[in-house]
Every structure is written in structure tokens, then in C-alpha cells.
C-alpha positions as CSV (number, residue, x, y, z in Angstrom):
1,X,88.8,120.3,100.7
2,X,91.9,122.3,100.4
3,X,95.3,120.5,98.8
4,X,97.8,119.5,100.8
5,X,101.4,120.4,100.4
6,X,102.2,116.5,101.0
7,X,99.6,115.7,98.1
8,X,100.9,118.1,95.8
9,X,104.7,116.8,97.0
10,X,103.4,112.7,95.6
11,X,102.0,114.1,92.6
12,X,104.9,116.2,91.5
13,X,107.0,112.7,92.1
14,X,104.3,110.8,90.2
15,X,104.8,113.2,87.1
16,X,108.3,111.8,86.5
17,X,107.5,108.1,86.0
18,X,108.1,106.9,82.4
19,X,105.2,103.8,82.8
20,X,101.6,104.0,83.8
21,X,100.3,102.1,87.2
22,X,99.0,98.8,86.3
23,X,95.5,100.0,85.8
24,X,93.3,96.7,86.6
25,X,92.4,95.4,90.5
26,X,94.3,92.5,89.7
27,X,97.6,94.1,88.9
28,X,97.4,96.2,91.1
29,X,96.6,93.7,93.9
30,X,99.5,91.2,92.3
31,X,102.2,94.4,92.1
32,X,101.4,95.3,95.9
33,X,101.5,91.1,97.1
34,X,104.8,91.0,95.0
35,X,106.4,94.5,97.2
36,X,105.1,93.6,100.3
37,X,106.1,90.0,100.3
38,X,102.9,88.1,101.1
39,X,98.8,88.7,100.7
40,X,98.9,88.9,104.6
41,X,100.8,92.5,104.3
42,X,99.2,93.5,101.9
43,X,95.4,92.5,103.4
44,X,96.5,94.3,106.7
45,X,98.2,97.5,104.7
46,X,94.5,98.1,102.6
47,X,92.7,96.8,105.7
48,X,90.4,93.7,104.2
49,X,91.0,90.2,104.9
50,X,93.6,88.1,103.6
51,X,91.4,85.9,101.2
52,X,89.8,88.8,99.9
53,X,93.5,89.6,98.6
54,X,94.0,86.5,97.4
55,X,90.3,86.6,95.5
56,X,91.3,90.1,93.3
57,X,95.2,88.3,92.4
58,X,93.4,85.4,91.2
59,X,90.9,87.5,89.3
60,X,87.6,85.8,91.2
61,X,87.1,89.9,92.0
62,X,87.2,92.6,89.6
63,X,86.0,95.8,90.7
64,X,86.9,97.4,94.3
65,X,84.1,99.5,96.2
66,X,85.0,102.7,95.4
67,X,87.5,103.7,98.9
68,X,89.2,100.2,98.1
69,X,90.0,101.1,94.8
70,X,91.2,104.9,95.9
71,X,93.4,103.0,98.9
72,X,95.0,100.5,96.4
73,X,95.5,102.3,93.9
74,X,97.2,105.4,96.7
75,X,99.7,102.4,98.0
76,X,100.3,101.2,94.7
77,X,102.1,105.3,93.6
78,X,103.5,104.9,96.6
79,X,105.9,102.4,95.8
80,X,105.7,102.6,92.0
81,X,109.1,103.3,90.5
82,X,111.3,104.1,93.0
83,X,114.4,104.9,91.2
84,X,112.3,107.4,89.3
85,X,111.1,109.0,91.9
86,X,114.6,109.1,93.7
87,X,116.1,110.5,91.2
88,X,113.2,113.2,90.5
89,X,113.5,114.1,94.2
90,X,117.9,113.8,94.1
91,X,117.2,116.5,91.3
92,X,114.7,119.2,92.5
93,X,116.6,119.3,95.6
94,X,119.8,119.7,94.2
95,X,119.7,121.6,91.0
96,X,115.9,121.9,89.8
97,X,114.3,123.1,92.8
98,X,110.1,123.5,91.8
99,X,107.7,125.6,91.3
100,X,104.8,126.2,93.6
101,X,101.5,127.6,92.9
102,X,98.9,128.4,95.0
103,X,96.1,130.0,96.3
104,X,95.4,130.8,100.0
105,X,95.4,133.2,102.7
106,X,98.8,135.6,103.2
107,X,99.2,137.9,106.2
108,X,102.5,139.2,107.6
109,X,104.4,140.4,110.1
110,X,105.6,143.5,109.6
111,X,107.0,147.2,111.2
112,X,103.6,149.3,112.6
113,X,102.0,151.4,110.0
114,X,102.2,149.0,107.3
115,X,99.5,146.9,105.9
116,X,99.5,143.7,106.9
117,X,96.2,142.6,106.9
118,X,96.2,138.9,105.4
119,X,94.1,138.3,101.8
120,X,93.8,135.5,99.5
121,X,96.1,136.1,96.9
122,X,97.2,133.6,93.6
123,X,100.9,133.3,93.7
124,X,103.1,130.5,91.7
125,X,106.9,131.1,92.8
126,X,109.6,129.1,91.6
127,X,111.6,128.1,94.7
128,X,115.5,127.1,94.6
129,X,116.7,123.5,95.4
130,X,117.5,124.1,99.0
131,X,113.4,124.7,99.6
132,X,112.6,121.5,97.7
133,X,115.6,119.5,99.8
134,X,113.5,121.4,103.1
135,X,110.2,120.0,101.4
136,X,110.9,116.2,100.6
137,X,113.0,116.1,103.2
138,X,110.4,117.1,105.9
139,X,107.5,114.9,104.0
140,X,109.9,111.6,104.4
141,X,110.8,112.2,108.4
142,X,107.0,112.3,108.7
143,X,106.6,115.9,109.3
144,X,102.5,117.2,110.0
145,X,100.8,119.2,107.0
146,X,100.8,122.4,109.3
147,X,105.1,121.7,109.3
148,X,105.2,121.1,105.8
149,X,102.7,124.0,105.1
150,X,105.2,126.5,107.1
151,X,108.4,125.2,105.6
152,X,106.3,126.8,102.2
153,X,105.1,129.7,103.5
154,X,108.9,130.3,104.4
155,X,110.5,129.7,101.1
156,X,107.2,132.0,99.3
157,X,108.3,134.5,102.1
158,X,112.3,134.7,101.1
159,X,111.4,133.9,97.3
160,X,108.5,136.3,96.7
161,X,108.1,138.7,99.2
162,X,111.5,139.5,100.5
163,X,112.9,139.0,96.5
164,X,115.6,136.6,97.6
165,X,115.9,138.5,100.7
166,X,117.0,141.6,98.7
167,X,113.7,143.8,100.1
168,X,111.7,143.6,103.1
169,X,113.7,142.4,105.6
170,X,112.4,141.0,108.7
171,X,109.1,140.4,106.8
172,X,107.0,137.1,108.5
173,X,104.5,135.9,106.2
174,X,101.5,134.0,107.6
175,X,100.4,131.4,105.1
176,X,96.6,130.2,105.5
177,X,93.1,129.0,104.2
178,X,94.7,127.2,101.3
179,X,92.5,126.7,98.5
180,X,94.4,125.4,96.4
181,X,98.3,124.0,95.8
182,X,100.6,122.7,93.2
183,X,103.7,121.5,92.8
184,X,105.6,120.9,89.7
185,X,109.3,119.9,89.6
């Protein structure tokens, strides 16, 4: 399966936290009871049963079935240091800005008689803080992957193709089939 912009968006967040997740079930299970205010939240968030919540915080459960364990541990980097995270976001978008790297499909739009036939090419592009402001900002007001996907294609498009919008103006780049994506901040 192909990353997602919104994946790559979390991990790039999770790279600026100064402490590891609690690692165990049970810390895990006690750190998500402790945000969400009550094992009854936090059994309906992972989608188990109330006691079975209650069985991993006191320990009588050790070892989640493998989709459990991916779910918990998801919702537990969700909400793991938020001021970290804030402030790595706060950054990118307004000084950092990130690097993307990918892999996929690219295809444009452009005057007759040139090629424009879409290929898979291997581009990592640094993009200024207004792209990563578009980005984070997009990911938080719920935007789909396709939304998030195009919002990238368009910063590649002014960044690397157009060179800052110096060259090729007018060019439309169609970003597909994406095999793979990173983002670092």
C-alpha cells in the first residue's frame, strides 16, 4: 500500500517528541484512560468493551491481538505531547517549512507539442513554510487524502517544476500512483 500524505504528515510530528510512548499495554491503556477521562471513552475510542479496558490498566492483560495493539498504540501518538508537536507544526509552517520526498506518478499540463506524458519519477523537494501551513492546516480541518495529496502536488509544482514560479509558467502537474512519501520537518 502506497503512503499517505496524512501518515507521513503524523510521523514527521512524531519525530520531534523528546520521550518515547509508554511502550507496555498497560501504559499505554493507563495514558489513554488518563486523556480521555474515563475507561468508557477510551473502550468506545479502540472499540472493545469497557472491562476489557479496565483488565490491560490493571495489568490482568498483557499482550493486545495484533490490530489492538496497532489501534492503541495509533491513538496513544495521537495525543502524545502536544506542546511538542504544536510547536513542531507552529515552526514548519512559519519558518522551517519541510522537505518532501517521494515517489509516484507526475503528468502535466502543458502548451501542445510538449511532453507531457506522466512517469514515475523520485523527487524530494524542500517546500517553504506557506506549503507546510497549507499541509497541517488541511490535515486538522479533516481534509480527504486526494485534498491533501493535491495541496502536494501543488507546492512540488511551484517548488520544482516551475523553480519558484521563475520557469514554466502555467505548468499543471498531475500527481499520481504514489509509491512512496515522506515528510521530514
Amino acid at each position: 500500500m502506497a503512503d499517505s500524505v496524512g501518515d507521513s504528515l503524523d510521523r514527521a510530528l512524531e519525530s520531534a517528541f523528546t520521550r518515547r510512548i509508554p511502550q507496555s499495554a498497560q501504559a499505554q491503556m493507563k495514558y489513554l484512560v488518563k486523556q480521555l477521562k474515563g475507561t468508557k471513552a477510551a473502550a468506545r475510542m479502540l472499540g472493545i468493551s469497557q472491562r476489557t479496558v479496565e483488565r490491560y490498566v490493571a495489568g490482568k492483560l498483557k499482550r493486545p491481538r495484533q490490530e489492538l495493539r496497532a489501534r492503541l498504540e495509533r491513538e496513544v501518538k495521537k495525543r502524545w505531547q502536544p506542546q511538542i508537536r504544536a510547536k513542531a507544526r507552529k515552526k514548519a509552517a512559519t519558518t522551517d517549512g519541510l522537505v518532501l520526498s517521494t515517489r509516484a506518478r507526475f503528468g502535466f499540463e502543458a502548451a501542445a507539442g510538449t511532453t507531457d506524458d506522466a512517469r514515475i519519477r523520485d523527487i524530494t523537494q524542500a517546500l517553504p513554510p506557506q506549503w507546510a501551513d497549507r499541509l497541517f492546516t488541511a490535515r486538522e480541518q479533516g481534509a480527504s487524502e486526494r485534498q491533501l495529496q493535491q495541496i502536494a502536488a501543488d507546492g512540488l509544482a511551484q517548488m520544482y517544476f516551475r523553480a519558484n514560479d521563475s520557469r514554466a509558467q502555467g505548468l499543471g502537474v498531475e500527481f499520481s500512483d504514489v509509491e512512496q512519501l515522506d515528510i521530514e520537518l
